[in-house]
ZAKOL-983570 format. One line per 5 residues: number of its first residue (from 1); their letters; for each residue x, y, z of C-alpha. Coordinates in steps of 0.2 Angstrom, whole numbers. Last residue first. Example, Ala and Ser with C-alpha at 12.3 -4.5 7.8 and 13.67 -1.06 7.14 Angstrom:
# residues 2
2 = sa = 68,-5,36; 62,-22,39 .
***
This chain:
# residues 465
465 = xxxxx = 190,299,438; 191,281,434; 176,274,437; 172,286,418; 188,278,411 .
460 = xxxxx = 179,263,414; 162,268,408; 170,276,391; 181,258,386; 164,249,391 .
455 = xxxxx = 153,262,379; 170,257,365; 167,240,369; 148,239,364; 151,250,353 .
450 = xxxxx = 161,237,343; 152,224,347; 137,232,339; 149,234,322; 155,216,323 .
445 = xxxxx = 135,208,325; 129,221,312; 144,214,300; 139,196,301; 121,198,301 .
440 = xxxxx = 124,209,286; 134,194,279; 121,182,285; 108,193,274; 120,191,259 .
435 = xxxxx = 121,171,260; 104,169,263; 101,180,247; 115,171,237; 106,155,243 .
430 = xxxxx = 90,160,237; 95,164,220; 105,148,217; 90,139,225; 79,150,215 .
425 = xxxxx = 91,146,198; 91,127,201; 71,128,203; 69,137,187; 82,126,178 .
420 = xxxxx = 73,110,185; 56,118,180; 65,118,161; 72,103,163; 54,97,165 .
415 = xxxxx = 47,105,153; 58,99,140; 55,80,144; 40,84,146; 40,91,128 .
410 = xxxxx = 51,74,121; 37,64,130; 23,70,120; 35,72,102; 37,54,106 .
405 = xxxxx = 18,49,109; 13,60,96; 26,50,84; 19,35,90; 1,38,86 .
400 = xxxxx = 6,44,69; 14,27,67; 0,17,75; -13,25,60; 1,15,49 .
395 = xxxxx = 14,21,34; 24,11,25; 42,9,29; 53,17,18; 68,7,9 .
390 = xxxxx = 84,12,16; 92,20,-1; 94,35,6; 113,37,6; 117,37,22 .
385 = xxxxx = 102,25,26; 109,12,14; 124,15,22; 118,13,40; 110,-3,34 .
380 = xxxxx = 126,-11,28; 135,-7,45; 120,-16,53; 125,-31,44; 144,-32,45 .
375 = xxxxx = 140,-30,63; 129,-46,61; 137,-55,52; 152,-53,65; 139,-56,79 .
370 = xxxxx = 136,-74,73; 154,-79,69; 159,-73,88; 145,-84,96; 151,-97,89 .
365 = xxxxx = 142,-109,75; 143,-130,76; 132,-138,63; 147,-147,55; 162,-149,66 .
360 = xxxxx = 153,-154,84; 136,-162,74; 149,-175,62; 158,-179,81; 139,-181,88 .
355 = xxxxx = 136,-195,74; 151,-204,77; 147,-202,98; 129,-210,94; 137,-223,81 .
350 = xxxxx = 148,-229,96; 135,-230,108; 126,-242,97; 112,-252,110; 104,-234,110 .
345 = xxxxx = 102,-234,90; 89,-244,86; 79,-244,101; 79,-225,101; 71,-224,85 .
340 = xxxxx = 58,-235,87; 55,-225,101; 55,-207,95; 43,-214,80; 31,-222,91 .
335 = xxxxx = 32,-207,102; 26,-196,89; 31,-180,78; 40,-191,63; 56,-193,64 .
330 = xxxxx = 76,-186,62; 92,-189,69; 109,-179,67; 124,-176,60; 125,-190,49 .
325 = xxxxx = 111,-201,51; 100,-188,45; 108,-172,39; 103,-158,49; 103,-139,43 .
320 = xxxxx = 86,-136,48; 81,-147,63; 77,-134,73; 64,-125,63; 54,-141,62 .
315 = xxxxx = 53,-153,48; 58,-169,54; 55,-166,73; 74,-167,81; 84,-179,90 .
310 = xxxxx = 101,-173,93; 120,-178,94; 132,-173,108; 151,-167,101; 150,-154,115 .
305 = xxxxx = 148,-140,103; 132,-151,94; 124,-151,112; 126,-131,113; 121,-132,95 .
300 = xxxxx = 103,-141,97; 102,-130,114; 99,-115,104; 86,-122,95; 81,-110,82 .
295 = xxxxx = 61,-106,81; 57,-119,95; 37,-122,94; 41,-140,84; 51,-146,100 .
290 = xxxxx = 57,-167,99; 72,-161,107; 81,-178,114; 100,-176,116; 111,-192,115 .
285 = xxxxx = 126,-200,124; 125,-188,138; 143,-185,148; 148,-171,136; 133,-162,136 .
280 = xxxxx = 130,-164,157; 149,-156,157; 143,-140,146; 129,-138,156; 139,-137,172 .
275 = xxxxx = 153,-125,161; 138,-115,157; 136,-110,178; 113,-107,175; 108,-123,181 .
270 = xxxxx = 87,-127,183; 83,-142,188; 90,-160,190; 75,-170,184; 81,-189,183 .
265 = xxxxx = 70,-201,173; 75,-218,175; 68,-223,193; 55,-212,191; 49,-221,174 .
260 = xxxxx = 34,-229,181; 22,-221,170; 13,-213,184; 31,-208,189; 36,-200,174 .
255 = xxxxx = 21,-191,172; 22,-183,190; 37,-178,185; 29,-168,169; 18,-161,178 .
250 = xxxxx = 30,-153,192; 39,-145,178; 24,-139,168; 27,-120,173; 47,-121,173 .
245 = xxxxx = 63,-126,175; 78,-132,168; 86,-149,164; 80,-166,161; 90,-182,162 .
240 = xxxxx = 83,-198,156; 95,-214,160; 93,-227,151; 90,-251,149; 82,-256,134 .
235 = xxxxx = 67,-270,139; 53,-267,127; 45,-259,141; 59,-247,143; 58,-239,125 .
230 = xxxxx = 37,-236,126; 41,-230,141; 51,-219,133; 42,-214,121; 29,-208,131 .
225 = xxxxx = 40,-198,141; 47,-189,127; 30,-186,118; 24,-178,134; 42,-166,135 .
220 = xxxxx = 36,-159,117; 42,-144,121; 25,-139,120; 23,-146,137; 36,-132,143 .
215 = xxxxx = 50,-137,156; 63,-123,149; 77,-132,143; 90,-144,142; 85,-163,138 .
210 = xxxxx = 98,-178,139; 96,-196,136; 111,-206,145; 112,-223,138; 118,-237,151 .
205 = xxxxx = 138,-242,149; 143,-235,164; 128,-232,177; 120,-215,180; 113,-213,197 .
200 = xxxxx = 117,-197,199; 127,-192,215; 142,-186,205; 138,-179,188; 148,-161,190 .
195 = xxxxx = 162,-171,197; 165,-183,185; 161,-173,170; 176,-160,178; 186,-175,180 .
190 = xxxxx = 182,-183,162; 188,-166,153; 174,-156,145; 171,-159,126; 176,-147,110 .
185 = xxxxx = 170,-131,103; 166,-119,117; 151,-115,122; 145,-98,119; 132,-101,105 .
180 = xxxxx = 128,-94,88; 112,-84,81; 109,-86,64; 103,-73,53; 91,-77,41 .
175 = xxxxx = 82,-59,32; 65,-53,32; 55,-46,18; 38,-40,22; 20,-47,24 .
170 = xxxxx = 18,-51,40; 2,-61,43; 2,-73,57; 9,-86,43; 24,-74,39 .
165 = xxxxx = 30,-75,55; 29,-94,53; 37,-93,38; 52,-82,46; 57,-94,60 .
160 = xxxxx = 54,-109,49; 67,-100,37; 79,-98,55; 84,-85,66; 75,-71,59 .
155 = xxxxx = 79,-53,56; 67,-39,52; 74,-23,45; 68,-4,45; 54,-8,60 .
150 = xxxxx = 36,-4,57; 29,-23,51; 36,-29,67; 21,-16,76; 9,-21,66 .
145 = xxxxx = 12,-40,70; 12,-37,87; -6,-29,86; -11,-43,75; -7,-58,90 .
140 = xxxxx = -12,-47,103; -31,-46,92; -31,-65,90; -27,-67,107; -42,-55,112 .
135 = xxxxx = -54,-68,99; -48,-81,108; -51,-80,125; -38,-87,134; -23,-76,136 .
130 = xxxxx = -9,-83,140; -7,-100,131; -14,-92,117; -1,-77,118; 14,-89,122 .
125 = xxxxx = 9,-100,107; 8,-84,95; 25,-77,100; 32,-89,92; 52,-85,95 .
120 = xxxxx = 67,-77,91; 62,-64,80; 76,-51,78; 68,-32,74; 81,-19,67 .
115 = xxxxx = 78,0,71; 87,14,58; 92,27,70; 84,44,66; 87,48,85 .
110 = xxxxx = 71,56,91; 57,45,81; 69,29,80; 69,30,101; 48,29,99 .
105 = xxxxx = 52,14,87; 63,7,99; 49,9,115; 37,1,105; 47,-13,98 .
100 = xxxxx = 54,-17,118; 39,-17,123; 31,-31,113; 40,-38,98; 55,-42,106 .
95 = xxxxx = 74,-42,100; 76,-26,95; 90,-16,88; 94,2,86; 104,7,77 .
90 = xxxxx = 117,24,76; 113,25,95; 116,44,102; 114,40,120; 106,54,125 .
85 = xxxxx = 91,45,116; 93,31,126; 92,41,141; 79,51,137; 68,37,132 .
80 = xxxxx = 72,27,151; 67,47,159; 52,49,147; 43,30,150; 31,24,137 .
75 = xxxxx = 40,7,137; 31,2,152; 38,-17,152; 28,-32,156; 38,-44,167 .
70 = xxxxx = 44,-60,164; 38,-77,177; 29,-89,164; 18,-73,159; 5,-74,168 .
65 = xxxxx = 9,-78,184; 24,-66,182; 16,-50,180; 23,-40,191; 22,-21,179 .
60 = xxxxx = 37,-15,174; 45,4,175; 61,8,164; 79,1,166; 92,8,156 .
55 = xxxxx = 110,-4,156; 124,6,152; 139,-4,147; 151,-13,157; 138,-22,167 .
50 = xxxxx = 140,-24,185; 128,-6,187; 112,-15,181; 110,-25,196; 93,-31,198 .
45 = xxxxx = 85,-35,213; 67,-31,206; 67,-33,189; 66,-17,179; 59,-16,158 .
40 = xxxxx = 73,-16,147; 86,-5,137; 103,-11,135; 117,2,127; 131,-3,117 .
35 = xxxxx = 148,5,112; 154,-5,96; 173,-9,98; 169,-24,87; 175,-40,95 .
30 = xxxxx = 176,-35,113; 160,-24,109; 148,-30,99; 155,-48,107; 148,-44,123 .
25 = xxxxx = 134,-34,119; 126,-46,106; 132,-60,117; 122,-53,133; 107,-49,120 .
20 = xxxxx = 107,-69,113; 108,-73,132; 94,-65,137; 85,-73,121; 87,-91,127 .
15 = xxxxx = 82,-87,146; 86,-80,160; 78,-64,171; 91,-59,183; 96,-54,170 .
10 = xxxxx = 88,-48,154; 70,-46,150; 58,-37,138; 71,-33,125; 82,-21,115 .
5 = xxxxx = 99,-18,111; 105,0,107; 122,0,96; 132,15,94; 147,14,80 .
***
């Protein structure tokens, strides 16, 4: 089996999706003995060349500033088709809704290869968030939608993951399919913690709080630090670690210390080694993700590997599969509720670990178990193709317009191996020619210095005499 993977951004790009595709390739592979092929828009001082598969860049535009530092991708590019399609994929998979969609469904129109949409995440906030005038985010919002609603089979990584689609107005089946983690089951030896933590003021004894993530205000990092000052003016002692980066970093810092919190809150940055992130996990007594935007929560089971319990927004896509006061903690969406919880169960260091050993064995999901559903899935889907029973996709205006588009670029394509054919055969051609007149050069030059000996040969026998 072929496997093309999809998406607007992989390394040295980083975030939760990039490493759902480096998994997907990984795994597809050493698991599977699928051969993959990446396709994504270029980031300068990339190196595509260290992967094991063949990673196909096409032309991006810089728009960072916009776009929380990712790139927007040209999909419409002949050379980055061609070489997916020469690829041969059996599916195609996408795992963004924007470029990546567009330039899978154009590979779909010259390969045949059913295309599978995952979505990770809601969109809808991003597009608000980045385009301020709300009748043109409205318009994104449905254009994105449109193009999901043209893939053979949509994926989500959660039910709330999949309502919400549903809520911006998708109206086709979609099927859960969890995405795993690659930390290992099991905590981090208390050197390596050691020595990872050193320099941090974190007392024994004291509550470590830990967040991972991108700094995003709709992370609900606010309602964090309200809560906690909430927490240390009735007088509980912690330590507040963030991790990661991002646009409302510096913001958030700043709230800390206008809340006098500095002391407590400790923002380390981004940290991309996962054996690091791994360490913080084990050293953290509980992990605060108060995030209603997050479709999946990949950090939730990275925490839950390292035998570190969460505290999750009753009802959000993250906390599905949590059983409160077991393997996990619920509330309400406010920082009354985040602290009332937190001076219940901070003074129990115990209960916390109890409750993170239930997370480790019970919400816990590899990367390996993931992508075994999902090679079992798309082997499915290339039977219901095989034997036509692949439901067909209803036909949009956009589809005819894709189509042109592909047929477009497959013509260019053909014209301009065509015009590399003509030139190859006038360099061919020229050459033989150069070739040939140096020949006659060649022999002209031996055939004058041969009479111009055989004059010398006459002149001397002519002194001679």
């Amino acid at each position: 089996m072929k496997v093309c993977l999809l998406n607007d951004s992989f390394p040295p790009a980083m975030d939760g999706v990039v490493n759902v595709v480096l998994n997907y390739a990984d795994h597809l592979g050493k698991d599977h003995g699928v051969r993959v092929a990446v396709g994504t828009p270029e980031y300068p001082d990339a190196h595509y060349e260290q992967y094991p598969y063949p990673v196909v860049a096409y032309p991006s535009l810089d728009t960072t500033a916009l776009m929380s530092g990712y790139r927007a991708g040209n999909p419409f590019s002949g050379k980055a088709l061609e070489g997916l399609a020469a690829f041969g994929p059996d599916v195609i998979h996408s795992h963004c809704p924007v470029a990546s969609t567009i330039l899978g469904r154009l590979l779909r129109e010259q390969t045949q290869a059913p295309l599978v949409f995952t979505y990770h995440t809601k969109f809808d906030i991003d597009i608000h968030r980045a385009i301020k005038l709300p009748h043109a985010a409205e318009e994104t919002i449905k254009a994105m939608v449109a193009n999901i609603e043209a893939v053979d089979e949509v994926w989500v990584v959660s039910r709330g993951a999949g309502e919400n689609l549903k809520s911006l107005g998708y109206t086709g089946a979609y099927r859960v399919m969890n995405n795993g983690v690659d930390f290992a089951r099991g905590r981090v030896d208390d050197e390596t913690v050691a020595k990872v933590t050193a320099g941090y003021d974190l007392p024994a004894g004291v509550p470590v709080l830990l967040f991972v993530g991108r700094m995003m205000t709709y992370k609900g990092l606010p309602l964090i630090l309200d809560a906690l000052k909430l927490l240390a003016d009735g007088g509980q002692d912690f330590r507040m670690v963030f991790i990661g980066k991002g646009p409302d970093k510096e913001k958030m810092a700043e709230k800390a210390r206008d809340l006098g919190l500095e002391k407590k809150c400790i923002f380390v940055g981004p940290i991309y080694d996962r054996d690091e992130l791994r360490a913080w996990n084990t050293r953290a007594d509980l992990f605060l993700f108060p995030s209603t935007f997050d479709t999946n929560g990949l950090v939730v089971r990275e925490a839950a590997a390292c035998g570190l319990a969460c505290v999750l927004i009753r009802g959000s896509c993250a906390a599905e599969g949590i059983d409160d006061g077991r393997n996990g903690f619920l509330i309400e969406e406010s920082p009354e509720a985040m602290a009332a919880l937190l001076r219940e169960i901070c003074p129990d260091l115990p209960r916390l670990h109890q409750v993170g050993q239930h997370a480790m064995h019970e919400i816990y999901l590899s990367w390996q178990s993931a992508v075994d559903a999902a090679f079992d899935r798309y082997g499915a889907i290339l039977d219901l193709k095989n034997s036509g029973a692949l439901p067909p996709k209803r036909k949009e205006p956009a589809d005819y317009l894709v189509a042109l588009a592909s047929r477009s670029m497959e013509e260019r394509v053909r014209r301009r191996r065509i015009r590399q054919e003509l030139l190859s055969d006038f360099r061919e051609t020229a050459q033989g020619m150069m070739e040939n007149i140096q020949e006659a050069q060649r022999s002209a030059e031996q055939r004058w210095a041969k009479v111009a000996e055989d004059i010398q040969r006459e002149l001397d026998a002519l002194k001679k005499r």
